[in-house]
C-alpha positions as CSV (number, residue, x, y, z in Angstrom):
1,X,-2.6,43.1,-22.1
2,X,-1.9,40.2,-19.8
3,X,-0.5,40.4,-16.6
4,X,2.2,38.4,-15.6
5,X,0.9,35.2,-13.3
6,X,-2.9,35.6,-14.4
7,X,-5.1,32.9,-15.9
8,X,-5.8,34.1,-19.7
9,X,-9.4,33.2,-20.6
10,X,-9.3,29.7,-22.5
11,X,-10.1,29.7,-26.3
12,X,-13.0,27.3,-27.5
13,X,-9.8,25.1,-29.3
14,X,-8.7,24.8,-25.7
15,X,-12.0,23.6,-24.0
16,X,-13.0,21.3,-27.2
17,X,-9.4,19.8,-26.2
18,X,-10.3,19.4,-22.4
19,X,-13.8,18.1,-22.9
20,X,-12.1,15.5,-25.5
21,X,-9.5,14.2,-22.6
22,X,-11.7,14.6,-20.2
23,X,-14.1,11.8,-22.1
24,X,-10.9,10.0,-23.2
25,X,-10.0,9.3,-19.2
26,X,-14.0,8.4,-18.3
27,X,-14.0,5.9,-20.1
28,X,-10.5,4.4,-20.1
29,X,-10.9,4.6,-16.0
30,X,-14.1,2.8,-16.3
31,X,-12.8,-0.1,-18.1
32,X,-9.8,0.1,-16.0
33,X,-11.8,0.1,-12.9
34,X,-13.9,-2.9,-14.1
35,X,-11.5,-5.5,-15.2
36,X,-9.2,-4.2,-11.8
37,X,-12.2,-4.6,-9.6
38,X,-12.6,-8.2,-11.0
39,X,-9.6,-9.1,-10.7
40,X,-9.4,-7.7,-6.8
41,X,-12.7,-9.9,-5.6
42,X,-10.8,-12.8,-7.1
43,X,-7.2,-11.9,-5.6
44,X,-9.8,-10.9,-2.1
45,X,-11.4,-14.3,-1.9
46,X,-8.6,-16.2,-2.8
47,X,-6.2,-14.7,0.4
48,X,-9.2,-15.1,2.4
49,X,-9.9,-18.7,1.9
50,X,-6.0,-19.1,2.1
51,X,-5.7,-17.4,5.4
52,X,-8.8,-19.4,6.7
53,X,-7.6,-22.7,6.0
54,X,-4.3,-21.7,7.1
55,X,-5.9,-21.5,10.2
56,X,-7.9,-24.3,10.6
57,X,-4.9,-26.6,9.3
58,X,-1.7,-26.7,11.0
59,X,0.1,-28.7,8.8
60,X,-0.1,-25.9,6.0
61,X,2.5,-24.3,7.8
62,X,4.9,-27.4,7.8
63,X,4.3,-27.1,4.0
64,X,5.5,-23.6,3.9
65,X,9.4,-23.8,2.8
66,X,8.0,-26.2,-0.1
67,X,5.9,-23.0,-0.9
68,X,9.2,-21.3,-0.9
69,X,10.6,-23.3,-3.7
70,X,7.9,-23.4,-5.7
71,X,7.4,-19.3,-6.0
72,X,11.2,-19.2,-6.8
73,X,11.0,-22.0,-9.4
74,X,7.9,-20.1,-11.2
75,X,9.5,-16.8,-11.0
76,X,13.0,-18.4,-12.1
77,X,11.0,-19.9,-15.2
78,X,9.8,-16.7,-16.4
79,X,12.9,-14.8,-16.1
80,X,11.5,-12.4,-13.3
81,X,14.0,-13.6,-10.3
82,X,14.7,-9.5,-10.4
83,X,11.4,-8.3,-11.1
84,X,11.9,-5.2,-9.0
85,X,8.3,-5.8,-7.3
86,X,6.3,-2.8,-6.2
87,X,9.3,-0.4,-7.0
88,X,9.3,-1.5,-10.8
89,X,5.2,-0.5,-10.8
90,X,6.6,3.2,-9.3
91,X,9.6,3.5,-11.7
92,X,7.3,2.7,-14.4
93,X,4.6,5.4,-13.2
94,X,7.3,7.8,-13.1
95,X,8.9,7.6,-16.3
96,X,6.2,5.8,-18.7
97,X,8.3,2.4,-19.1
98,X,6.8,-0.8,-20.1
99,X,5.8,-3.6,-17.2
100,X,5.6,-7.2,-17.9
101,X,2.1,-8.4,-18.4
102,X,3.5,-11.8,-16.5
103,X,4.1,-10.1,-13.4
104,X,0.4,-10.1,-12.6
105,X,-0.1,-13.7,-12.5
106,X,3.0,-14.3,-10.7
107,X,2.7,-12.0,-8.0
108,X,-1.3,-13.1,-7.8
109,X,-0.4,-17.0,-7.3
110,X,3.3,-16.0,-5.2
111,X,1.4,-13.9,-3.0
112,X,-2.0,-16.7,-2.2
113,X,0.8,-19.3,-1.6
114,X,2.7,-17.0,1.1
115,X,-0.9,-16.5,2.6
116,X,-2.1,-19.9,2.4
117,X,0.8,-21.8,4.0
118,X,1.2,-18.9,6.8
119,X,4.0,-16.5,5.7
120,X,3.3,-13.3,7.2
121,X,3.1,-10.6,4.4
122,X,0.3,-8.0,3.9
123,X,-1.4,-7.8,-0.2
124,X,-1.3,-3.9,-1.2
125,X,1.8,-4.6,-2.6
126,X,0.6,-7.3,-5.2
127,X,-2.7,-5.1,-5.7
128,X,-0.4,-2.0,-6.2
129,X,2.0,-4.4,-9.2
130,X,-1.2,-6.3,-10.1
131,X,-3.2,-3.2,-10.8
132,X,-0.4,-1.2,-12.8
133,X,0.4,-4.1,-14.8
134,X,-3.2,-4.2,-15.8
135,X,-3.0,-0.5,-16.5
136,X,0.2,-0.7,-18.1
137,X,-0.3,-3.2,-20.6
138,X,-3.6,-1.9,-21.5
139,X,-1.7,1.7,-22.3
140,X,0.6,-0.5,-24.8
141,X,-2.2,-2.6,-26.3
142,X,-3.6,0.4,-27.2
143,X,-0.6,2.4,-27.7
144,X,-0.8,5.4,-25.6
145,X,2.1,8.2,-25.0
146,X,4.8,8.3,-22.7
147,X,2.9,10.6,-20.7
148,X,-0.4,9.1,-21.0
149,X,1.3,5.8,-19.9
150,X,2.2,7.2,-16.9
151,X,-1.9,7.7,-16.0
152,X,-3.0,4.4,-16.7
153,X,-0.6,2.6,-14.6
154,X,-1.8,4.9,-11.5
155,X,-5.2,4.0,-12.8
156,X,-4.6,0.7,-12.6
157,X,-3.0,0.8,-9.2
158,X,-6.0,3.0,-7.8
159,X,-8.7,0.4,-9.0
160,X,-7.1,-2.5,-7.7
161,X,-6.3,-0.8,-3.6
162,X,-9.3,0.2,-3.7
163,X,-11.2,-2.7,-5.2
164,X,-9.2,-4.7,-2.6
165,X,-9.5,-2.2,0.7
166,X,-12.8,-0.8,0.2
167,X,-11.2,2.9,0.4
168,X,-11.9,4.6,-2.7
169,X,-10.6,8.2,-1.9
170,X,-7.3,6.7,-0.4
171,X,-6.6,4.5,-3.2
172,X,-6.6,7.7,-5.9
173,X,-4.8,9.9,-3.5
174,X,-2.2,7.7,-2.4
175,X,-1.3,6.5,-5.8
176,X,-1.1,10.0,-7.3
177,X,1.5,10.6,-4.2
178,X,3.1,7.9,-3.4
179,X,5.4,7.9,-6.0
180,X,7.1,11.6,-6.1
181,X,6.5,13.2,-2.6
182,X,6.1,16.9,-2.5
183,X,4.2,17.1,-6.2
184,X,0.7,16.0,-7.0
185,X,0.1,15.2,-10.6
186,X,-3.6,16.6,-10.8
187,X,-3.7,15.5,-14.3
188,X,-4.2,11.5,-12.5
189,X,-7.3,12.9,-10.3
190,X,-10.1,11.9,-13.0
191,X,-8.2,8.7,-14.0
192,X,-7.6,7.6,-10.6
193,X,-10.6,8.5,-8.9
194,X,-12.9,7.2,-11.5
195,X,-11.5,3.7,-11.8
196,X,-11.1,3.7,-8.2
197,X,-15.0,4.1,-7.7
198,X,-15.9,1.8,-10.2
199,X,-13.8,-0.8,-8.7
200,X,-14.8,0.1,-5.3
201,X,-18.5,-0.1,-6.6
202,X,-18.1,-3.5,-8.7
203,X,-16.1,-4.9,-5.5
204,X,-18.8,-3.9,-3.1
205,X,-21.4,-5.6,-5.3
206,X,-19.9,-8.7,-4.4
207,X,-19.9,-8.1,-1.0
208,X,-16.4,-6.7,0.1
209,X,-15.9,-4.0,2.7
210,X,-13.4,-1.9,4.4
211,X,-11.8,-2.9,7.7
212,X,-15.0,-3.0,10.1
213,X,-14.1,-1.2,13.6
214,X,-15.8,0.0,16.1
215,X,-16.0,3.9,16.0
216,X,-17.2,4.8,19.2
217,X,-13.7,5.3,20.8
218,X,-13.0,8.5,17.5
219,X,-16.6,9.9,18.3
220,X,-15.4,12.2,20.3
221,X,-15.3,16.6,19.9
222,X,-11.9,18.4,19.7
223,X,-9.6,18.5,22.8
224,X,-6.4,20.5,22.9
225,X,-5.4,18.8,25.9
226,X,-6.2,15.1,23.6
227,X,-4.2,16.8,21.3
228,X,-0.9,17.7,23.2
229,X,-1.2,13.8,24.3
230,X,-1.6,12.6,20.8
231,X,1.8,14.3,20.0
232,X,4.2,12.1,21.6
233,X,2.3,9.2,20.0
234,X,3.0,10.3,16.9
235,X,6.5,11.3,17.5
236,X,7.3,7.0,18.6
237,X,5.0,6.2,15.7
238,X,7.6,8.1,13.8
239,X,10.3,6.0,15.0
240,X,8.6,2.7,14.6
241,X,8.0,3.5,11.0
242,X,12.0,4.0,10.8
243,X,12.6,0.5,12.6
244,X,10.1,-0.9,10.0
245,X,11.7,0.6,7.1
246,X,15.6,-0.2,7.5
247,X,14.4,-3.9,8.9
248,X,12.3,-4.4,5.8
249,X,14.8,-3.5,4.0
250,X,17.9,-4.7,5.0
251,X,16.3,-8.2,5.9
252,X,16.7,-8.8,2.2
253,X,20.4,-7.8,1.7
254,X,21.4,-9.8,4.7
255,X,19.3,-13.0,3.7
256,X,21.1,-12.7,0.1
257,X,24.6,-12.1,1.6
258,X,24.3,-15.0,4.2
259,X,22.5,-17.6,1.8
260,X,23.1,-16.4,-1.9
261,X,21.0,-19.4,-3.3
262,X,17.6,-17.7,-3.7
263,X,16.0,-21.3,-3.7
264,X,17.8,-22.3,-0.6
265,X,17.3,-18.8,1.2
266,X,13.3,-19.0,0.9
267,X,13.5,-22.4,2.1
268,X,15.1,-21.3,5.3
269,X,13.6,-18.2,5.5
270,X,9.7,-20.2,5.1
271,X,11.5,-23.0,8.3
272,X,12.7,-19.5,10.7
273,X,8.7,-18.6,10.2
274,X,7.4,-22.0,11.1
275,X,9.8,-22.3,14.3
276,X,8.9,-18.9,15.3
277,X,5.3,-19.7,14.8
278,X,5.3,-22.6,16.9
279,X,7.2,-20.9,19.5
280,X,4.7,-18.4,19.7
281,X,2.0,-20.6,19.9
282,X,-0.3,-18.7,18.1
283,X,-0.5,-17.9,14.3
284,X,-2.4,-14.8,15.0
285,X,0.9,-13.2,13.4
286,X,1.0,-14.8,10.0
287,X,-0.3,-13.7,7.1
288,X,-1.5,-10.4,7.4
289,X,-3.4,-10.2,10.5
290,X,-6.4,-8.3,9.4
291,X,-8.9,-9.7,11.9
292,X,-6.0,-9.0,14.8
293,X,-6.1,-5.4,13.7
294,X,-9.5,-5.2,14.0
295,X,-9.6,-6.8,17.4
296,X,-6.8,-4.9,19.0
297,X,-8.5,-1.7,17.9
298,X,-12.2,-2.1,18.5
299,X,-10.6,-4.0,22.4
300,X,-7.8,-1.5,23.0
301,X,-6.1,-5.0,24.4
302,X,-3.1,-6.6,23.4
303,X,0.0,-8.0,24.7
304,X,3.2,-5.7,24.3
305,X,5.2,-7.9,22.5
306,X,2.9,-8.2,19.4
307,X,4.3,-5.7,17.3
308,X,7.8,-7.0,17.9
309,X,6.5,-10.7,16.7
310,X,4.6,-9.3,13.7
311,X,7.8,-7.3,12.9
312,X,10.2,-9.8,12.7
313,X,7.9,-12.6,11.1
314,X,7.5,-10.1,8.4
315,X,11.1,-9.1,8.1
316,X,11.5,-13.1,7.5
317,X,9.0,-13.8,5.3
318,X,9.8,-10.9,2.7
319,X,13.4,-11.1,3.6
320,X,13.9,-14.5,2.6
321,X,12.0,-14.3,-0.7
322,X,8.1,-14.6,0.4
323,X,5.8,-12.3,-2.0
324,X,3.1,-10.2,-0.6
325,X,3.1,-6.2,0.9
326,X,4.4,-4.7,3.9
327,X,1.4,-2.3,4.9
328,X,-1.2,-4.2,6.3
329,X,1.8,-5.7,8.5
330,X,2.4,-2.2,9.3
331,X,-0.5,-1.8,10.2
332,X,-0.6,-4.4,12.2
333,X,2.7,-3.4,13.8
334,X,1.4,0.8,14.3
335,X,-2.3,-0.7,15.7
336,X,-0.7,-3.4,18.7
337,X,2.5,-0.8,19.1
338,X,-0.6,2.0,19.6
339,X,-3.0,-0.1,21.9
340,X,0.2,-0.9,24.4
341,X,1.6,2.5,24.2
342,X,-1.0,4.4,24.1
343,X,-2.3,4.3,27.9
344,X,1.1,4.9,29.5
345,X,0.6,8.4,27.4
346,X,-2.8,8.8,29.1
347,X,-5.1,8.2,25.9
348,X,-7.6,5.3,25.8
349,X,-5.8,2.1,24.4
350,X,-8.4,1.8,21.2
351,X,-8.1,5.7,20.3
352,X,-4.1,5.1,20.3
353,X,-4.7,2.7,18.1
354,X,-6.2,4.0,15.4
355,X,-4.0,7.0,16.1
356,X,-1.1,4.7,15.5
357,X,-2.6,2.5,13.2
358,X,-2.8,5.9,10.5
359,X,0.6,7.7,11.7
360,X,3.1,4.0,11.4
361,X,2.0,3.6,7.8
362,X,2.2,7.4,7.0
363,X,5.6,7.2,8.3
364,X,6.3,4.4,5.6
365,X,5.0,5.3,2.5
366,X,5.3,9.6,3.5
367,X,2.0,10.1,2.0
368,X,0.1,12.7,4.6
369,X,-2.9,13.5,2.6
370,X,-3.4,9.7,1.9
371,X,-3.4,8.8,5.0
372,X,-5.4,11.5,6.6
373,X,-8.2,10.2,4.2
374,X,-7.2,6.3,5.1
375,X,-8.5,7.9,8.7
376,X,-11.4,8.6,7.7
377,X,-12.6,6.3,5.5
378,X,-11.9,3.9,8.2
379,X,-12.6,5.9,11.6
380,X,-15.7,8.6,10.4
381,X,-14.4,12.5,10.0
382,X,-14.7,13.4,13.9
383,X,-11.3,12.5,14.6
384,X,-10.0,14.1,11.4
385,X,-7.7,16.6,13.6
386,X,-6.1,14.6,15.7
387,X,-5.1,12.0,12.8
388,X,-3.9,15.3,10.7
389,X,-2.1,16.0,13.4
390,X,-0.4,12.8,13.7
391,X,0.5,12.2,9.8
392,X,2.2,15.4,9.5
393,X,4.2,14.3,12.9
394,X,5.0,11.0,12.0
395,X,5.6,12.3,7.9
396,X,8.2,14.9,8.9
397,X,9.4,13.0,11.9
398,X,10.4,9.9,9.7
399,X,12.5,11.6,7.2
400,X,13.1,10.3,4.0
401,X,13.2,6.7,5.3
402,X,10.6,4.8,2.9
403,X,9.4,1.0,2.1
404,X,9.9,2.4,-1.5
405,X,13.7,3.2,-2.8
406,X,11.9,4.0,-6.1
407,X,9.9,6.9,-4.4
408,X,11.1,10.4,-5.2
409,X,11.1,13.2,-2.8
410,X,11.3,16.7,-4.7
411,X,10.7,20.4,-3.1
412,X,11.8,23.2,-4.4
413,X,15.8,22.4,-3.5
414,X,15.9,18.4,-4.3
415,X,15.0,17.7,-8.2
416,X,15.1,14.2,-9.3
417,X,18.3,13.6,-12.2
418,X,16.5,10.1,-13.3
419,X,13.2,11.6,-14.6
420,X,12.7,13.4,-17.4
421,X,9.9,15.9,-18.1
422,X,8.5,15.5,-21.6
423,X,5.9,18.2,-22.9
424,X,2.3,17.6,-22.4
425,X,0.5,15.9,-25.6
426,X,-2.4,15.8,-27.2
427,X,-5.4,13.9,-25.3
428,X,-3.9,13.7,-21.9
429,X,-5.7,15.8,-19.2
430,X,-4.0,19.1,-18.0
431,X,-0.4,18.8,-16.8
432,X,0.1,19.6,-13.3
């Protein structure tokens, strides 16, 4: 007799078929994580040499509207003007459907020209449509399942984050739930954590790394009286992840409604960044800004308005038609909002950053495990509390506000009507 709710004892048919997906996903997620890895030191060096000549040559930025037109004429020759970007890599993750092999080169050579002439955009958001194109159109080479579809284009995605950010864990965990919040899939935890290693391991090979900061400001023990302060942080952290997701957003229907010429509308759009930019005075706030985030953390200084400056820039640059990603700008935004912020709540100015930093982009993306891992792959497990703390703040702070209008949010009251639950099959891993 069985009793309702209990695990009956699996038959040897049963663990023949789990060792034979279990070996099925090895080895698709190390090829997966090889080819992605490859492709993420090339897509690495090339935004880096970009954003360094950038730099070092002002007249790049002049050239940027010209950049403009040229990633609207390639897209408008493939027939991708409405290729649905990062939301199309979610939709297809969700629901098995087939992704365009062209959208990885396009978004690769879109996304270096936004960088190298000085748009400011972040690049998870290519990695995330680069990698599950990869994984996508290796599922239909080889004609997988609906369902097993569905695990290669996460695999895919988790290679090429974490081939690209040098955050193995992260990458797996936030691809598994960034796409339907409240349900983790654990039949993606092999694929995604094994293709995210070997990319991680293969990228590191050729010498790329994480974000490099300073730890000593989260080598600190538990405080309940750090803790109370970190609170309010998180709670405005909460609300700058809400400013950042209707601006991002919006920014885009109001550039198409104002200038419905998409040729015309980048062009502006790349001349608003340039006159901004020289305004400023500084491009410290194009592209994406990785060695400011680094600096403001690590220094705890920073002037006030730089999260406002990065904000809008951004707003512009993917408003108007630039192609790149929205969390390193986040980032960006939640580090300089943290390091001003921060010491008028009585915490030291690097600790709110990094505080901020973790809680802004868990407020985007409402992914709280992610990002409590994102904290400590970057910042060492000391801290691990008081970011926990914050992510859970900022997550059920910022509501259902995303970056993402293909990401699904389903509890035990909201079910999803545009995804269909098909039976598990032969060779995929166990169903959640």
């Amino acid at each position: 007799m069985t009793v309702p709710g209990s695990k009956s004892f699996p038959s040897t048919q049963n663990m023949k078929e789990y060792a034979i997906a279990f070996f099925k996903w090895f080895s698709v997620a190390i090829v997966i994580g090889i080819c992605c890895g490859a492709v993420a030191v090339l897509f690495h060096r090339s935004i880096e040499w970009g954003d360094q000549l950038m730099v070092k040559y002002l007249f790049l930025l002049y050239c940027l509207p010209i950049a403009g037109l040229l990633i609207v004429l390639m897209y408008s020759i493939c027939h991708m003007q409405d290729d649905g970007g990062t939301n199309r890599i979610f939709e297809s993750a969700q629901s098995g459907a087939k992704v365009p092999f062209r959208m990885f080169p396009l978004i690769f050579i879109a996304t270096f020209l936004t960088h190298f002439f000085g748009g400011s955009s972040g690049r998870e958001g290519a990695a995330l449509q680069i990698g599950g194109s990869i994984g996508n159109n290796v599922g239909t080479l080889f004609h997988f399942s609906k369902n097993d579809m569905r695990l290669i284009t996460l695999c895919g995605m988790s290679a090429v984050f974490s081939g690209l950010f040098g955050t193995p864990l992260t990458a797996a965990i936030f691809c598994i739930e960034v796409t339907s919040i409240g349900v983790i899939h654990y039949s993606a935890l092999i694929p995604c954590l094994v293709s995210s290693l070997v990319a991680y391991l293969f990228a590191g090979y050729f010498g790329m790394e994480a974000m490099a900061f300073d730890a000593t400001a989260f080598q600190q023990a538990f405080s309940w009286f750090t803790a109370v302060k970190t609170i309010p942080l998180a709670m405005l952290c909460a609300a700058v992840s809400i400013i950042i997701c209707i601006l991002f957003k919006h920014s885009g229907k109001l550039f198409a409604k104002l200038i419905a010429n998409p040729a015309l509308r980048i062009a502006l759009g790349g001349l608003l960044v340039v006159l901004i930019t020289l305004a400023l005075g500084t491009r410290d706030f194009n592209s994406g800004g990785i060695p400011f985030i680094v600096n403001t953390v690590n220094s705890g200084k920073v002037v006030f308005w730089a999260c406002i400056a990065k904000l809008v820039l951004t707003a512009i640059t993917l408003g108007s038609g630039f192609k790149g990603g929205e969390i390193i700008p986040t980032m960006f935004i939640g580090a300089t909002f943290g390091a001003a912020i921060g010491p008028l709540l009585g915490l030291d100015a690097s600790f709110a950053a990094g505080i901020a930093l973790i809680a802004v982009f868990c407020g985007v993306v409402n992914c709280p495990l992610a990002s409590t891992f994102l904290a400590v792959e970057l910042f060492g497990a000391d801290t691990i509390l008081y970011f926990a703390l914050a992510c859970a703040i900022s997550y059920m702070m910022s509501g259902q506000f995303s970056l993402y209008t293909a990401q699904l949010f389903l509890s035990s009251k909201l079910k999803p009507t545009n995804v269909k639950e098909e039976p598990p099959k032969g060779g995929s891993p166990k169903q959640a």
